[in-house]
KESEMI-171718 format. One line per 10 residues: number of its first residue (from 0); their letters; for each residue z, x, y of N, C-alpha, C, CB. Coordinates in steps of 0.2 Angstrom, whole numbers. Each point is the difference from the previous one (the first is absolute). Last residue first. Glycine has a CB too. Layout:
N
NUM = a = Z X Y Z X Y Z X Y Z X Y ~ ...
***
This chain:
165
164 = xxxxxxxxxx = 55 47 -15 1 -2 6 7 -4 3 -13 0 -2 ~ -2 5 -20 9 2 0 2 2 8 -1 6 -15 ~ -18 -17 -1 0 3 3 6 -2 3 -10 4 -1 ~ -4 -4 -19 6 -2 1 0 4 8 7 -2 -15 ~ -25 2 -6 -1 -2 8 6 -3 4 -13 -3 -3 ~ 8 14 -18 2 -2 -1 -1 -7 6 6 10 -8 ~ -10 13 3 -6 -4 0 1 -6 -1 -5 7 -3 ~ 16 11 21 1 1 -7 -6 -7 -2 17 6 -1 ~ -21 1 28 6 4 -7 -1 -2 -8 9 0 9 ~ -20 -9 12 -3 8 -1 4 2 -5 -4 3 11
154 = xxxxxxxxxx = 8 -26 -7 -6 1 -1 -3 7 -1 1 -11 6 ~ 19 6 5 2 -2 -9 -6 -1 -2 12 -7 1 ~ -9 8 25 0 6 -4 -1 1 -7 8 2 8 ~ -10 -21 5 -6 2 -3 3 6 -5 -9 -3 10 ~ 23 -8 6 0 -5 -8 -6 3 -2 4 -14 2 ~ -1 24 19 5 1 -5 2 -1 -6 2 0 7 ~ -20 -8 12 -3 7 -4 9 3 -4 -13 5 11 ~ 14 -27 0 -5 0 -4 -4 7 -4 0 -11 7 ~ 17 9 9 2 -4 -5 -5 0 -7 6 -6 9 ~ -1 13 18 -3 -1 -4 1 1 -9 -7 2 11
144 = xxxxxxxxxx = 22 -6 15 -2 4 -5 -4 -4 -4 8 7 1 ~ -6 2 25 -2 -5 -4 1 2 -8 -7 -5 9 ~ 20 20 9 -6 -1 2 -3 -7 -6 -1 16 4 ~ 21 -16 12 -2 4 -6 -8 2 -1 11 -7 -4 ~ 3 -8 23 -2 9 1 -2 3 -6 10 2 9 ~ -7 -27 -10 -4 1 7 -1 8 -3 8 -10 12 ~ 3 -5 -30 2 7 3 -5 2 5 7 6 -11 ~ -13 -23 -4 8 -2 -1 1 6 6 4 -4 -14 ~ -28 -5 16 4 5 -3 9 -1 2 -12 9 -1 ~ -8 -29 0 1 6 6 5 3 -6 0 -6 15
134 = xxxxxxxxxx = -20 -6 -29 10 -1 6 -2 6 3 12 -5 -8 ~ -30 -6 -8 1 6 4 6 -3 3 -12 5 1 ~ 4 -15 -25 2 -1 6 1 8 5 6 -12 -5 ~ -14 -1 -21 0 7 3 0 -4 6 -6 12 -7 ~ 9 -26 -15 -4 1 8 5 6 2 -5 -15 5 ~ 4 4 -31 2 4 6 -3 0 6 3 7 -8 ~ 0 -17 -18 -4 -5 5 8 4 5 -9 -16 -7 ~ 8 14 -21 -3 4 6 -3 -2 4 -1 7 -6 ~ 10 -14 -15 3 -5 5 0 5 8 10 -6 -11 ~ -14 13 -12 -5 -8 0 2 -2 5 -2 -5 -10
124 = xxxxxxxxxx = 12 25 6 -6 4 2 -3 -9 2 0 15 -8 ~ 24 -13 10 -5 0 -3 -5 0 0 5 -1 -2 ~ 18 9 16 -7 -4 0 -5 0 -7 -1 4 13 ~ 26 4 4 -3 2 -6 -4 -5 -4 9 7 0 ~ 3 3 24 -6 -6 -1 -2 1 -7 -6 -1 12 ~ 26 10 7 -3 2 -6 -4 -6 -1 10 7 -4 ~ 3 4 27 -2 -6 -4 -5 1 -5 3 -7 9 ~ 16 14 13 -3 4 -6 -2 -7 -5 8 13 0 ~ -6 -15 28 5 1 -8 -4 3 -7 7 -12 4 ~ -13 6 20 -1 8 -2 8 1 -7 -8 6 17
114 = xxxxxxxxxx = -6 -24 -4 8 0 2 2 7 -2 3 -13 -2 ~ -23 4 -5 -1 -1 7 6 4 3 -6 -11 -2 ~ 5 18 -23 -3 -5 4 -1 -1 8 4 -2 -11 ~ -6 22 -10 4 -2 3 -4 -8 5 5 14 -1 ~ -9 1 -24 1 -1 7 4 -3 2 -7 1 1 ~ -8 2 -24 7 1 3 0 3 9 5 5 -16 ~ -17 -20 -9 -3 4 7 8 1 1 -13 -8 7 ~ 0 5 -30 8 1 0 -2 3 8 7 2 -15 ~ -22 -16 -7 2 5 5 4 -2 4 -9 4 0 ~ 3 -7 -27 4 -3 7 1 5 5 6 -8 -6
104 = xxxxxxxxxx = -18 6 -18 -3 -6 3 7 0 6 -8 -8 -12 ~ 9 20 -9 -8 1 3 -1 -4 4 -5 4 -10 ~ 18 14 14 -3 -1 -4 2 -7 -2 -2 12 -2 ~ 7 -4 24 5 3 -4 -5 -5 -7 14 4 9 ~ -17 7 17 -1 -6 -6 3 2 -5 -9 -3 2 ~ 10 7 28 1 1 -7 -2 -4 -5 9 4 4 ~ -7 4 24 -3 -1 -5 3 1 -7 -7 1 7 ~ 18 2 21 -4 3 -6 -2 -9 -3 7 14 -4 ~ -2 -14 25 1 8 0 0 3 -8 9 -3 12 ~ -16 -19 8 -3 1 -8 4 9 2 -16 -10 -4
94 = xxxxxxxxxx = 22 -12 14 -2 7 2 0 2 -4 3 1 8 ~ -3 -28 -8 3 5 -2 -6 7 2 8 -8 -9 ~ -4 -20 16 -6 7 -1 9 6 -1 -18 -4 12 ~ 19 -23 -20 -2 5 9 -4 4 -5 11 2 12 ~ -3 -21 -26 1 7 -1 0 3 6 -4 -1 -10 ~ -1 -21 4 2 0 5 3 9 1 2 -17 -1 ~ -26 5 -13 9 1 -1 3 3 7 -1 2 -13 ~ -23 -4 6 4 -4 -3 7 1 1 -9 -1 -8 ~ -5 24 12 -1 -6 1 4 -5 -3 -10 3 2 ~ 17 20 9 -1 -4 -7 -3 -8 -1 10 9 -1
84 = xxxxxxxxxx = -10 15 17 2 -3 1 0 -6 -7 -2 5 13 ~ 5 20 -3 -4 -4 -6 3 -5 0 -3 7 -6 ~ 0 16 23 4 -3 0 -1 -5 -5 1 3 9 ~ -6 21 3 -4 -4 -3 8 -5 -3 -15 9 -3 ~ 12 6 28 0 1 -8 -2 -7 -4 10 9 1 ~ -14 0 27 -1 -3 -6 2 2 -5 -7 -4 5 ~ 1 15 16 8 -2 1 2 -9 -7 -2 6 19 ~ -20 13 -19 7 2 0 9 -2 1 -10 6 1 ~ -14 -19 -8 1 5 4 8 3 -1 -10 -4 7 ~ -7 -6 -27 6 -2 4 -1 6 7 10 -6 -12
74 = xxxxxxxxxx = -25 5 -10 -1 -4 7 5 -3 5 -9 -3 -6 ~ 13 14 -15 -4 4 3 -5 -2 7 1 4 -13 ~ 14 -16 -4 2 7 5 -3 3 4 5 1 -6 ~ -14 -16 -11 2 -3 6 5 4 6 -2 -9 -7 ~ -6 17 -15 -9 -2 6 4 -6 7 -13 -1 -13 ~ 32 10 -7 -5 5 6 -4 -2 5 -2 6 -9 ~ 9 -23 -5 4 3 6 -2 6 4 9 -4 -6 ~ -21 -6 -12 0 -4 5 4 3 5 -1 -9 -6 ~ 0 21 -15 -5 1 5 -1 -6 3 -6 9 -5 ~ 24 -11 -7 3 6 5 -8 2 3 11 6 -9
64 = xxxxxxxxxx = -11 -23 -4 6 -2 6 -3 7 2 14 -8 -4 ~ -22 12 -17 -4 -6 6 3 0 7 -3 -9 -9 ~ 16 16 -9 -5 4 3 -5 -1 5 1 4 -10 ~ 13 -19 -4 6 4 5 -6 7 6 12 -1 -13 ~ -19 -14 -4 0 -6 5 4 6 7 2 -15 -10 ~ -5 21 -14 -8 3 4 1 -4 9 -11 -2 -16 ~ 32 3 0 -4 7 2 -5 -1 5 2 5 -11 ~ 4 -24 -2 7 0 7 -3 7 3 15 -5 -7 ~ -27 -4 -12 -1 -1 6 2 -1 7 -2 -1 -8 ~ 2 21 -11 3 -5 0 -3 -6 6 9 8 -6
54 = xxxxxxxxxx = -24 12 -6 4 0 3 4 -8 0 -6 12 6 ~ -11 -2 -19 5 4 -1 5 0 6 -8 7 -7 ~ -14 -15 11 1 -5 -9 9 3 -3 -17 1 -4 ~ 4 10 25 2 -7 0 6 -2 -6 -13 -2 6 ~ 10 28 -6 -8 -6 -1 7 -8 3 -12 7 -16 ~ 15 20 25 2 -5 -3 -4 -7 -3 9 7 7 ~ -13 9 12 3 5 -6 1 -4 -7 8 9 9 ~ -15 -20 16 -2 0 -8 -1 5 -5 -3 -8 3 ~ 15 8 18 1 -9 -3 -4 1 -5 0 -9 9 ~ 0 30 3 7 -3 -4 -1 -4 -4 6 1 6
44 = xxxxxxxxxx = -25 2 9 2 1 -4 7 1 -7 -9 1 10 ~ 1 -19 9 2 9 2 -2 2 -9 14 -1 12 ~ -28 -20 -7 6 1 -1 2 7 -1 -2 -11 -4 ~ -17 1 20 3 3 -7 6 -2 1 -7 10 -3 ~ -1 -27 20 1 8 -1 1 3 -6 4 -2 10 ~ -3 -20 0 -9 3 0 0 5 1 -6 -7 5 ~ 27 -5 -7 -8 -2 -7 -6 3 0 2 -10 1 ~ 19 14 14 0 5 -5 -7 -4 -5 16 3 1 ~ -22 -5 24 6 -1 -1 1 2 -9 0 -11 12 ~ -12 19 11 0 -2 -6 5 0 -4 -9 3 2
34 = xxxxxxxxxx = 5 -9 26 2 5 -5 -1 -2 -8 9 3 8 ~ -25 -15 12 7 0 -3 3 6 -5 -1 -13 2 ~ -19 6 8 -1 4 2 11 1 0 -16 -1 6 ~ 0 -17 -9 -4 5 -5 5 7 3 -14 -6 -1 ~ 25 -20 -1 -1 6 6 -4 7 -3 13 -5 5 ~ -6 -13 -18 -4 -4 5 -1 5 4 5 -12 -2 ~ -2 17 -24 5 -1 8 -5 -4 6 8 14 -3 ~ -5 -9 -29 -6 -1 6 6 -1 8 -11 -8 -10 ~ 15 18 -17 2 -3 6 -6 1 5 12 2 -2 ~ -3 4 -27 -7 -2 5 4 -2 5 -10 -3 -8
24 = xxxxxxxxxx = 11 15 -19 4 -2 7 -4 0 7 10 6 -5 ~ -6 -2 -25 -3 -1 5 1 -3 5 -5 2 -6 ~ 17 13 -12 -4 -7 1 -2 2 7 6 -9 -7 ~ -11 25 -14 4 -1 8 0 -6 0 -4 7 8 ~ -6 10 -26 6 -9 0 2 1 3 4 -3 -7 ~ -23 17 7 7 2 -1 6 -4 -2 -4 6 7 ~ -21 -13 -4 1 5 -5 9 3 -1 -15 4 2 ~ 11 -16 19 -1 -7 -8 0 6 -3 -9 -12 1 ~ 7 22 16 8 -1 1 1 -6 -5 1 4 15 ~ -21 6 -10 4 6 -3 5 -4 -1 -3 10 5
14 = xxxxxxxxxx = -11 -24 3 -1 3 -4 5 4 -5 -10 -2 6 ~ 9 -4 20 2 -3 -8 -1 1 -6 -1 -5 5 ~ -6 19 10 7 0 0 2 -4 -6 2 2 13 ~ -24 -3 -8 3 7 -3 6 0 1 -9 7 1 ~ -1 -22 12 1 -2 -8 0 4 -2 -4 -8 -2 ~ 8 14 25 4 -6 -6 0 -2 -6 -1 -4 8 ~ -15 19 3 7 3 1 4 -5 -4 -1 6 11 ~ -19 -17 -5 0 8 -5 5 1 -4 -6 5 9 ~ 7 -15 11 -2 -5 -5 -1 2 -5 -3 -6 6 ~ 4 19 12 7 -1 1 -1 -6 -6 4 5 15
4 = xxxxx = -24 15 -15 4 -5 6 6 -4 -3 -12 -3 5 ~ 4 29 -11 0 -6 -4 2 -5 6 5 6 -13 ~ -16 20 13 6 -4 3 -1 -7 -2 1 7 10 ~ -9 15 -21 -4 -6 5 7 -3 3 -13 -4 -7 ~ 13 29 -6 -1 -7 -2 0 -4 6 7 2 -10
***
């Protein structure tokens, strides 16, 4: 079979991804040569064992997060973890150490803060507004921890998509 050019490729993706009920998802970067960020990537698998229409808004908003954090892990070096800073409000940045929703409309961040107190963030989905931050790591000699491939685990397990990180 011929090799398809990269415009090609797209609208056959699209396509597929309208017949399936995806939504749809789009980013332009000023840098051509900037990592690809989760819009201009499928959706893993996991994400859609399950039809959209059958999930909660708090669920689909929870799953998303988690492919932002990944694709932003994944550009940290090693003396960096990831960190979420909250727009509107005097909140700081919390050290993202889990995720949660709890049906149908409230996600649930749990961490730690600057001070490394323990701090909870429980959010409605209409009131979603996160910035991912890189921080130096709590522990210099550990090795960094990633976060974002733990909140996935709950994507290869049960169909429910709980994950239990």
């Amino acid at each position: 079979m011929p090799k398809l050019d990269s415009k090609t490729e797209a609208a056959i993706a699209e396509a597929v991804s309208k017949a399936a009920g995806l939504p749809r998802a789009h980013a332009v970067h000023a840098d051509p040569a900037a990592p690809l960020t989760p819009e201009q990537q499928p959706l893993p698998a996991a994400l859609q064992r399950r039809p959209l229409s059958e999930k909660s808004p708090a669920e689909w908003a929870y799953e998303r997060i988690i492919l932002y954090i990944r694709n932003f892990e994944s550009q940290l070096d090693a003396q960096q973890e990831i960190a979420m800073g909250f727009a509107g409000n005097d909140a700081g940045v919390l050290k993202i150490e889990g995720l949660g929703f709890f049906e149908p409309d409230l996600l649930t961040f749990y961490g730690r803060d600057e001070e490394g107190m323990k701090t909870q963030l429980i959010q409605h989905v209409s009131q979603l507004s996160v910035m991912l931050r890189a921080v130096p790591k709590s522990a210099p000699e550990a090795p960094p921890t990633r976060i974002g491939f733990r909140l996935a685990t709950g994507w290869m397990g049960g169909e429910s998509g709980d994950a239990s990180a």
